[in-house]
C-alpha positions as CSV (number, residue, x, y, z in Angstrom):
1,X,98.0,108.3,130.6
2,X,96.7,107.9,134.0
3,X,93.9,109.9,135.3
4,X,93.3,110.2,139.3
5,X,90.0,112.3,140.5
6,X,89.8,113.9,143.9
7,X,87.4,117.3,145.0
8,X,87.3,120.3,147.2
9,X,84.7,122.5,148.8
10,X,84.4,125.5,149.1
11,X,81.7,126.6,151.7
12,X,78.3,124.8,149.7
13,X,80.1,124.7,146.6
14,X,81.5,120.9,145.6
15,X,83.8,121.0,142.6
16,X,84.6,117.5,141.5
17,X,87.9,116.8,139.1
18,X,90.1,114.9,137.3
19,X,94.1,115.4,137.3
20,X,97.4,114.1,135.3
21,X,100.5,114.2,135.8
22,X,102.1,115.9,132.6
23,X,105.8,117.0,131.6
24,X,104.6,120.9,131.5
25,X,106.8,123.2,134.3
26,X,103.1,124.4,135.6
27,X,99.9,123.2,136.6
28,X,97.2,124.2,134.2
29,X,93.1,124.0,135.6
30,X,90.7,123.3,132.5
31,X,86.7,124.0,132.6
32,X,84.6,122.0,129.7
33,X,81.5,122.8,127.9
34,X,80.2,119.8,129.8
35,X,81.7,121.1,133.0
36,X,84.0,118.8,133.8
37,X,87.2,120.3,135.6
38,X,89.7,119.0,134.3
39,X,94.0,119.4,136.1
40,X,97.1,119.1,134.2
41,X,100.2,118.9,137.2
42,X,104.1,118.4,136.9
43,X,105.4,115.4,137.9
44,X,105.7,115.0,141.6
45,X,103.2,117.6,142.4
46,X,101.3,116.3,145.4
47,X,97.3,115.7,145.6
48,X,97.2,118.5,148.3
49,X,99.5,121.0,146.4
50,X,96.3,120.4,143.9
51,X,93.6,120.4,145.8
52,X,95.3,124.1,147.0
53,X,95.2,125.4,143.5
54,X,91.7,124.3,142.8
55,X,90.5,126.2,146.1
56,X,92.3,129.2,145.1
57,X,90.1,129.1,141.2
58,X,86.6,128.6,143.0
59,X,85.4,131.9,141.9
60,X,86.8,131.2,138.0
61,X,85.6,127.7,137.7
62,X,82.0,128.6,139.6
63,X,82.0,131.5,136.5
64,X,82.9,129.5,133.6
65,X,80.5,127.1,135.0
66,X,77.8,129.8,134.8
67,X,79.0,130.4,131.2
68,X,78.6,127.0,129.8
69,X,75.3,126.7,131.9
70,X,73.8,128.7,129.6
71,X,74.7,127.0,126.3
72,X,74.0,123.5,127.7
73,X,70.7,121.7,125.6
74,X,68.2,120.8,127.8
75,X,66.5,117.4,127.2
76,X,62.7,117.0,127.6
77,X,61.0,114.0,127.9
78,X,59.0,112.8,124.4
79,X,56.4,110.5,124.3
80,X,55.9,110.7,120.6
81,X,52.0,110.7,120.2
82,X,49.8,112.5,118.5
83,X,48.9,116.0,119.9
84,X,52.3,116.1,121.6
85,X,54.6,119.7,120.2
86,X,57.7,119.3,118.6
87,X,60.1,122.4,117.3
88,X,62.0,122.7,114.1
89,X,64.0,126.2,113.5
90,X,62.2,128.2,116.3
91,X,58.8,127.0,115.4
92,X,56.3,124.3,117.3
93,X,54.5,122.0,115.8
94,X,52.0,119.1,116.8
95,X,52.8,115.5,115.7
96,X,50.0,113.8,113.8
97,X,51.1,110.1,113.9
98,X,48.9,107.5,111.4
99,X,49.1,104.2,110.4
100,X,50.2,103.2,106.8
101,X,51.5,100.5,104.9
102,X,54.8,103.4,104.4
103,X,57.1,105.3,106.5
104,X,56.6,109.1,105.7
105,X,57.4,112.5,107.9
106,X,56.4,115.7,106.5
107,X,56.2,119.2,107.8
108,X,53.0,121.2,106.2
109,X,50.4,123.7,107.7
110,X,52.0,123.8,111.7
111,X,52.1,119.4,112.1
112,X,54.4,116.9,111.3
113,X,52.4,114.3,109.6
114,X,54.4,111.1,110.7
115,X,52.9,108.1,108.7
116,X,54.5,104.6,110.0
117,X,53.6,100.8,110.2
118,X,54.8,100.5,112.9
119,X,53.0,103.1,115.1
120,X,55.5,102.3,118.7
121,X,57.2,105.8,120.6
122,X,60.4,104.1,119.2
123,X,59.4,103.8,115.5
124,X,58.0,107.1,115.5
125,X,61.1,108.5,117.5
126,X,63.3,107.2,115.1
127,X,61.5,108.2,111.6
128,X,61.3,112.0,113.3
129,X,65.1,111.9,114.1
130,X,65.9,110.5,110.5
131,X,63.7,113.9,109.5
132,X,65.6,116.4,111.6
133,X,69.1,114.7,110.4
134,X,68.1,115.2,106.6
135,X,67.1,118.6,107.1
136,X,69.9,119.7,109.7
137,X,72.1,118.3,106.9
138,X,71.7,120.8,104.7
139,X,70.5,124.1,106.8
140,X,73.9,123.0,109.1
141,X,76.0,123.4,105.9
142,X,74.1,126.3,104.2
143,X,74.5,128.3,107.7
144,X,78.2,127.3,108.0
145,X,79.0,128.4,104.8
146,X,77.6,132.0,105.9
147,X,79.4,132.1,109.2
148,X,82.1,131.2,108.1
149,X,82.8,134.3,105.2
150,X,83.1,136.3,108.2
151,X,85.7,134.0,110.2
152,X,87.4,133.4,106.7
153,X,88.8,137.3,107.4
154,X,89.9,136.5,110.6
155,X,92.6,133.5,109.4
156,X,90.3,130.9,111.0
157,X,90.5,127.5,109.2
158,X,87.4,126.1,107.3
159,X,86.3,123.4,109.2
160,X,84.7,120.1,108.2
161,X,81.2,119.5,109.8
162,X,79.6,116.8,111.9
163,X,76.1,116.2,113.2
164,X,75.6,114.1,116.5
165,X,72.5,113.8,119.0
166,X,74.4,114.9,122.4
167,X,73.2,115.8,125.8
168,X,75.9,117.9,127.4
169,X,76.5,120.3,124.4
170,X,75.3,122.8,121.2
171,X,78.5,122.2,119.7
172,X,81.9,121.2,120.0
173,X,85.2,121.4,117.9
174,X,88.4,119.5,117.4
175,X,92.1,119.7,117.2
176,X,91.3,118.4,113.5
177,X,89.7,121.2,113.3
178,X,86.0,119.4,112.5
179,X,83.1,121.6,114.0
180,X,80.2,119.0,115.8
181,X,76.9,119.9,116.1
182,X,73.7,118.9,118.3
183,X,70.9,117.5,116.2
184,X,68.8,118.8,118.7
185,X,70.1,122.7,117.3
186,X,67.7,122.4,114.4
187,X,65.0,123.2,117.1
188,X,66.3,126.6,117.2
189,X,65.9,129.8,115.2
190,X,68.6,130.4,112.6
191,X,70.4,133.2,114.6
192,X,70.8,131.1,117.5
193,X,72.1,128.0,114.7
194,X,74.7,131.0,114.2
195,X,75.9,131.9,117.1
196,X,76.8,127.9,118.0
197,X,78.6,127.6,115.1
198,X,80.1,131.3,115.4
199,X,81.2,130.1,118.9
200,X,82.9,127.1,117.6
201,X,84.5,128.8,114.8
202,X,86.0,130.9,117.2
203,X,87.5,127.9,119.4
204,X,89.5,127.2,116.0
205,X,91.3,130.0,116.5
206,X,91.5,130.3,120.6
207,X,90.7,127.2,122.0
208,X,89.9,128.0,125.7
209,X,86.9,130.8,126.8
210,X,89.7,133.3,127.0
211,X,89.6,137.8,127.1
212,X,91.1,136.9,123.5
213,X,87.9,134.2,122.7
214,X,85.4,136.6,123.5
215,X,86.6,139.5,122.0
216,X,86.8,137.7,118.8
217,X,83.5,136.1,119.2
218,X,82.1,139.5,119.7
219,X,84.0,141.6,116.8
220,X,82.3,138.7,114.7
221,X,78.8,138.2,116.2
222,X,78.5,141.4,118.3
223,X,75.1,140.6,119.6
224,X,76.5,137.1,120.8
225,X,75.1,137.2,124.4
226,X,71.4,138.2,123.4
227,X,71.7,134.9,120.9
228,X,73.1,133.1,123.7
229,X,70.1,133.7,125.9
230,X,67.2,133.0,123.4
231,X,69.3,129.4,122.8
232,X,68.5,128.3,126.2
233,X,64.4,129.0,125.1
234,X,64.8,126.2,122.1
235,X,64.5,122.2,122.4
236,X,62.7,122.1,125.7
237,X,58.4,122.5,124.6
């Protein structure tokens, strides 16, 4: 189906978007956890009947973009030498990298010990990501498994699990009803791991940020918004 993007300001506020032209009897405005705006219109709306109903959600879009600000992973830049901090479940340690005739990554005493022939930013890059993967494997599963007793009571479907490096988001979930997370979330404490897959069990049930969304991601994780804040502290030292 064929997209078309066009934007509107609103005094120093620029909100780019992309629109559709659908079947539905009314136009819909979407925000994303990457926040993109997205429009859905009826055929034969025009582009300035659009642009008009974009202006007149500013101040909704500008606060759902404040929302998902705050649950966006920031991205540091890793040179992957010795000396250099890394985090793994709320913790920082310092990288040891050594040359060896075998690849090796282990966590003991507050360093990963990285031991690689091949001694490159890349190598060492990729033998840590291989780490986290293996680990976030398992912790991933053992903590959705936990969250997920709760959400059971609240008719939410059990989800299959996936785990993707990402740059825009913690989490995501689809129609499928398969929870994605970040590899970059094993950086964080456990509670925050929680609360992203708390959150996206929750979008199982009501898929947009909705008053219904967040009153079920509260009755479920009361203390969401404190969890919320101390995510933002994780995978950027």
């Amino acid at each position: 189906m064929k997209e078309f993007t066009d934007r509107v300001r609103w005094g120093n506020t620029h909100i780019p978007y992309r629109y559709r032209y659908t079947k539905r009897k009314t136009l819909g405005i979407s925000v994303h956890p990457d926040l993109t705006v997205t429009v859905k219109a009826p055929e034969g709306t025009s582009p300035e009947a659009i642009r008009a109903k974009v202006r007149q959600r500013v101040a909704w879009i500008r606060k759902a973009w404040r929302e998902f600000e705050l649950y966006l992973p920031k991205q540091p830049d890793r040179r992957y030498v010795s000396g250099e901090t890394h985090r793994y479940l709320g913790r920082q340690y310092r990288l040891k990298v050594f040359e060896g005739p075998e690849n090796s990554v282990k966590c003991l005493r507050g360093y990963f010990w990285v031991i690689t022939t091949d001694r490159t930013p890349t190598a060492v890059q990729q033998l840590l990501e291989t780490w986290y993967r293996d680990h976030a494997r398992n912790i991933f599963r053992g903590r959705l498994d936990a969250c997920y007793r709760l959400a059971a009571r609240e008719n939410i479907p059990e989800p299959m699990l996936r785990i993707q490096k990402m740059t825009n988001r913690w989490g995501s979930c689809s129609d499928k009803g398969r929870i994605l997370l970040n590899l970059e979330l094993i950086k964080a404490t456990r509670d925050c791991i929680d609360y992203v897959i708390t959150h996206e069990l929750c979008h199982l049930k009501e898929k947009h940020h909705g008053p219904r969304f967040w009153k079920l991601l509260e009755k479920l994780m009361p203390d969401f918004e404190q969890r919320r804040k101390k995510l933002n502290l994780f995978a950027d030292v």
